[in-house]
Structures are given as C-alpha cells and as structure tokens.
Rosetta silent file (secondary structure, phi, psi, omega in degrees, C-alpha in Angstrom):
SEQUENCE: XXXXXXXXXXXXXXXXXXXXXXXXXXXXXXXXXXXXXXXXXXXXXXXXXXXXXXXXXXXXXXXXXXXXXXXXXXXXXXXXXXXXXXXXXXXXXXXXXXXXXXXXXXXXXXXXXXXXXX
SCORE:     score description
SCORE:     0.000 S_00000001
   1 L     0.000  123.234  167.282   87.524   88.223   79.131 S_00000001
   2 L   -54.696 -145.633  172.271   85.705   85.155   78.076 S_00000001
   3 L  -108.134  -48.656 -154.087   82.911   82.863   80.005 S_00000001
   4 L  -102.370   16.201  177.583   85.413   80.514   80.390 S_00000001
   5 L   -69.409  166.402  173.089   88.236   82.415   82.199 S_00000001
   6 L  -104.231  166.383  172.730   87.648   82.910   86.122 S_00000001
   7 L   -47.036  130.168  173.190   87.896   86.060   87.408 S_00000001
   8 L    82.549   42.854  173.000   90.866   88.205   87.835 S_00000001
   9 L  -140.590  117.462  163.258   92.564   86.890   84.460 S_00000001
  10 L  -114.444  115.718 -155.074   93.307   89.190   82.219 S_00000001
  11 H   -95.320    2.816  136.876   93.187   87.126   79.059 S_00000001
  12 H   -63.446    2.261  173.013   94.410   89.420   76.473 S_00000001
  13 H  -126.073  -11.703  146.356   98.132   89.645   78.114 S_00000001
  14 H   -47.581  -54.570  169.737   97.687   85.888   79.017 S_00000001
  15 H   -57.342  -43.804 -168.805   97.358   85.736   75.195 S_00000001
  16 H   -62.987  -43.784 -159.964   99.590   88.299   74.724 S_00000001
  17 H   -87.134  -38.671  176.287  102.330   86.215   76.662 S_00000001
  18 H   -56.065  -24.152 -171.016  101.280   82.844   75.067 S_00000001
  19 H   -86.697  -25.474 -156.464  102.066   84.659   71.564 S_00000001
  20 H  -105.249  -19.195 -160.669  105.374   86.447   72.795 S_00000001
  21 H  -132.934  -19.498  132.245  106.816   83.139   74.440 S_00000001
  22 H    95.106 -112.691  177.710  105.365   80.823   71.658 S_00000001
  23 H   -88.131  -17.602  160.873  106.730   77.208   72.313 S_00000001
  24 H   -92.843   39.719  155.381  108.041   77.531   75.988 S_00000001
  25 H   -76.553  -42.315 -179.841  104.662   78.855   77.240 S_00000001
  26 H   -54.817  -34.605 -162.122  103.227   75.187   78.424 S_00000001
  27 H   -75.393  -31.715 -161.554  106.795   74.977   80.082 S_00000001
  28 H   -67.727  -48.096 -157.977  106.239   78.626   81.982 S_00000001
  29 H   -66.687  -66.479  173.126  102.685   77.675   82.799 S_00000001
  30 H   -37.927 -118.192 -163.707  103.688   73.669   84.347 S_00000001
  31 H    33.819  -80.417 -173.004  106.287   76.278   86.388 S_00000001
  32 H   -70.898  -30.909 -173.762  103.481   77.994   87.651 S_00000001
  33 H   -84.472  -28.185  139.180  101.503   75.245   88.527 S_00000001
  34 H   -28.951  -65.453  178.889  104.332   73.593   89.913 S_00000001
  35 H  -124.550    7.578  168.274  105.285   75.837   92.004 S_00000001
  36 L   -54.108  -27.352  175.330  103.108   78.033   93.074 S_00000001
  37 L   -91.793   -6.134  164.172  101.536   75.847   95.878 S_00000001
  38 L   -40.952  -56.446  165.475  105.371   75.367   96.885 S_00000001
  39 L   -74.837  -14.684  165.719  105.630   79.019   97.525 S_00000001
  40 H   -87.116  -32.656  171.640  101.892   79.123   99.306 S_00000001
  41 H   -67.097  -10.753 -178.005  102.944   76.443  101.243 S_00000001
  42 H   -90.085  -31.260  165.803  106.312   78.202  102.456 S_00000001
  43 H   -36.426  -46.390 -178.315  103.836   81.415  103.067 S_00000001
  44 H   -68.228  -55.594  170.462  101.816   79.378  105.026 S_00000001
  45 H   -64.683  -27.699  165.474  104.404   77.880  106.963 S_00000001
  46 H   -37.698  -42.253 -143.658  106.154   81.289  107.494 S_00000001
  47 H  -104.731  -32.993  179.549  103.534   83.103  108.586 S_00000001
  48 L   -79.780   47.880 -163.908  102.482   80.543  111.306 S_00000001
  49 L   -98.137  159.037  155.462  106.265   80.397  112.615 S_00000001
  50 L  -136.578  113.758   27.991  106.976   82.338  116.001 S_00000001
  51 L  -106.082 -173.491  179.693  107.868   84.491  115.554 S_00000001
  52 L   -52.956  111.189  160.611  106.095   85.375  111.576 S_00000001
  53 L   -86.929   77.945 -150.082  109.037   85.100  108.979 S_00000001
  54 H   -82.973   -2.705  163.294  107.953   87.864  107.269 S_00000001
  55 H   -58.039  -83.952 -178.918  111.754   87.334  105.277 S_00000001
  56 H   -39.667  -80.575 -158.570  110.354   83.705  103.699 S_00000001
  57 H   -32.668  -60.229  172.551  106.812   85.578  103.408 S_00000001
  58 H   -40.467  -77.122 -129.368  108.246   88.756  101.213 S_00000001
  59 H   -67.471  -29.417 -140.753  110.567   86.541   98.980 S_00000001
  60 H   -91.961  -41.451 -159.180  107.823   83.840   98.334 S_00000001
  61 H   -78.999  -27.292 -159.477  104.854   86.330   97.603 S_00000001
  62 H   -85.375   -4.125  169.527  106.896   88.494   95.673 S_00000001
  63 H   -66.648  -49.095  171.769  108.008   85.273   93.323 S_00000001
  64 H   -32.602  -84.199 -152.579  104.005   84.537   93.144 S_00000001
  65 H   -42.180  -60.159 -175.346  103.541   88.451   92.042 S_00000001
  66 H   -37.970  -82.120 -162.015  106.153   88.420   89.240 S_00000001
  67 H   -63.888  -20.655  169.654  104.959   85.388   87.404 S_00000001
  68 H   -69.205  -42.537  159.244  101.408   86.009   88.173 S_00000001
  69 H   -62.857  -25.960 -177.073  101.475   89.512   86.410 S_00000001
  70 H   -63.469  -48.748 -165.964  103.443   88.248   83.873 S_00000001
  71 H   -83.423  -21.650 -162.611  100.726   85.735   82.925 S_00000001
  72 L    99.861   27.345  179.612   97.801   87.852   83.446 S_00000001
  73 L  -125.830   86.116 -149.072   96.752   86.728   86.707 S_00000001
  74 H   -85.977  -47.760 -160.434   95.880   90.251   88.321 S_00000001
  75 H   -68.024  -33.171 -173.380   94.007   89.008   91.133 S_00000001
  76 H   -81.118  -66.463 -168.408   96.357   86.393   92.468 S_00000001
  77 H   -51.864  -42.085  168.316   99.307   88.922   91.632 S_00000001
  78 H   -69.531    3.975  165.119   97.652   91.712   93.722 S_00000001
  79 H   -92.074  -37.761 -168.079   97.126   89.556   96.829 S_00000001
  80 H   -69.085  -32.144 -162.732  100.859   87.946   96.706 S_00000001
  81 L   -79.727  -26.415  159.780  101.608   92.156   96.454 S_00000001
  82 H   -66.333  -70.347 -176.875   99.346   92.545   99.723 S_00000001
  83 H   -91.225    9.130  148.317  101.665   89.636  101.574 S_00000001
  84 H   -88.694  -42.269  151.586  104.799   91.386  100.129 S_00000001
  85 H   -15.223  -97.720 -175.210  103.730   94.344  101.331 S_00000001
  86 H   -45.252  -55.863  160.055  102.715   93.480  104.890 S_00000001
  87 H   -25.187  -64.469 -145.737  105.912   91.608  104.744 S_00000001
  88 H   -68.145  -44.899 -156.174  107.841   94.620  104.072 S_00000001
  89 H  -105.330    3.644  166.225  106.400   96.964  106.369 S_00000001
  90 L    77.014   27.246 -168.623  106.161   94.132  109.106 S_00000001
  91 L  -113.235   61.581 -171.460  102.735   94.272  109.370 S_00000001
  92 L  -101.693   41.468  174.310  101.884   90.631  109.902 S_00000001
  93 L   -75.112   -5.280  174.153   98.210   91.123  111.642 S_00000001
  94 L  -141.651    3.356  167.481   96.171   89.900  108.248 S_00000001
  95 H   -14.627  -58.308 -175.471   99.219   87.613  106.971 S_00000001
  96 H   -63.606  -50.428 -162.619   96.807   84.744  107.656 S_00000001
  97 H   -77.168  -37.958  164.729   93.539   85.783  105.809 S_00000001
  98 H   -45.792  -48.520  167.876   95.959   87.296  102.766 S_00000001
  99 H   -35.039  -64.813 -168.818   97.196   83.863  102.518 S_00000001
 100 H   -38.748  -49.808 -153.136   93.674   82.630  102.890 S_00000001
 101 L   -91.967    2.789  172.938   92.488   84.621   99.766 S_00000001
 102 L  -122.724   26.597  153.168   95.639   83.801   97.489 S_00000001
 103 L  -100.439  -31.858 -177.613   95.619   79.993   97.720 S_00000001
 104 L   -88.335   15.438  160.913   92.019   79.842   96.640 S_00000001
 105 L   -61.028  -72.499  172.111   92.910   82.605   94.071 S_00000001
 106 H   -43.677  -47.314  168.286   95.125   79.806   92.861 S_00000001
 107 H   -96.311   26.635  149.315   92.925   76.876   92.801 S_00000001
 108 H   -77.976   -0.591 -167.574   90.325   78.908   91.407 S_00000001
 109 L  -109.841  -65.320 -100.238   92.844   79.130   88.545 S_00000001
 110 L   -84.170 -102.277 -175.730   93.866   75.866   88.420 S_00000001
 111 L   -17.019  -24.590 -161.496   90.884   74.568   85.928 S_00000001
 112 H   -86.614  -86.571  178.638   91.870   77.565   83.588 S_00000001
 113 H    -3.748  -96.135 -174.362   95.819   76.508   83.690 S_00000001
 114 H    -4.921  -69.399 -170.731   95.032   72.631   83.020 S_00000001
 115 H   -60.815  -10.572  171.818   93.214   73.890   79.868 S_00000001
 116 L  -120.987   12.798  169.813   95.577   75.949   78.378 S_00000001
 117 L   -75.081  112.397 -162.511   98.365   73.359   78.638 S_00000001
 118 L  -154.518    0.000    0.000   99.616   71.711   75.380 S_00000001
C-alpha cells in the first residue's frame, strides 16, 4: 500500500482489477461512486424505519460488500458484511453505528476514487 491510498485499500487487487477490466474500469469505479451513497442512504433510511427493514438493510449492504471486495476496498467491504450480517441474523441493536462507520469508510475513499478516474 502506498502513502497515497487511505486505509483499508488493498491496492494490489485494486490494481489487479484495474489491469483485468482494462477500459471499463473508470466506468465500474463512476458505478461505485455513484451509487454507493444511494445504497448508504437506503441503509440509513432502513434502519431508522419502525420497525428496522433489516430486508432493504441485507440487500443494500450486501451490494456495497460485492463491489467493495471486488475493488479492493476491505474495510468498507467488511463493515457492509457487519450490516449484512446483523441484517441476517436480525440483530439490529448496532445497525446505526455500523452505518455510522461505513459511510465515512466511503468518503474517506472518495479522494482515492476521484484520482484514479480517467
């Protein structure tokens, strides 16, 4: 991992993926950046619903996880795996603070993204 990656990027299978997908990588990453606060924002709204739509919560986080592992984005994919999880097993007592830590997981990324776009 370089200096300039943030934390919880693992930039050899970010590389790895930029090499294996070649000229549609800028389109997967605009995707992710696209729609990833789409899917924090239905998290968000899910989880403050009453009662907790822990349906919407699973399907959103576990769209997050996929494309987040895919890219190399371990930290953000193991917290979306943490609110699939808790989804799953109906366990929505830390829903909120899970949330908490994988939207600024995201815009902690966000400066990375931008910069690898071309």
């Amino acid at each position: 991992m370089d200096s300039q990656s943030p934390s919880g990027v693992d930039l050899e299978l970010f590389n790895e993926m930029r090499e294996i997908m070649d000229d549609e990588f800028s389109e997967l990453l605009q995707a992710f950046i696209d729609d990833t606060p789409v899917l924090l924002a239905s998290i968000h709204e899910s989880i403050r619903a009453e009662p907790v739509d822990l349906i919407a919560t699973t399907n959103a986080a576990h769209q997050i996880k996929s494309t987040s592992a895919s890219l190399g984005f371990l930290q953000l994919a193991q917290l979306a795996d943490n609110l699939e999880q808790s989804g799953d097993t109906k366990a929505s007592g830390n829903l909120a603070e899970l949330y908490q830590q994988a939207d600024e997981s995201f815009y902690q990324l966000r400066p990375f993204l931008q910069q690898h776009l071309s």
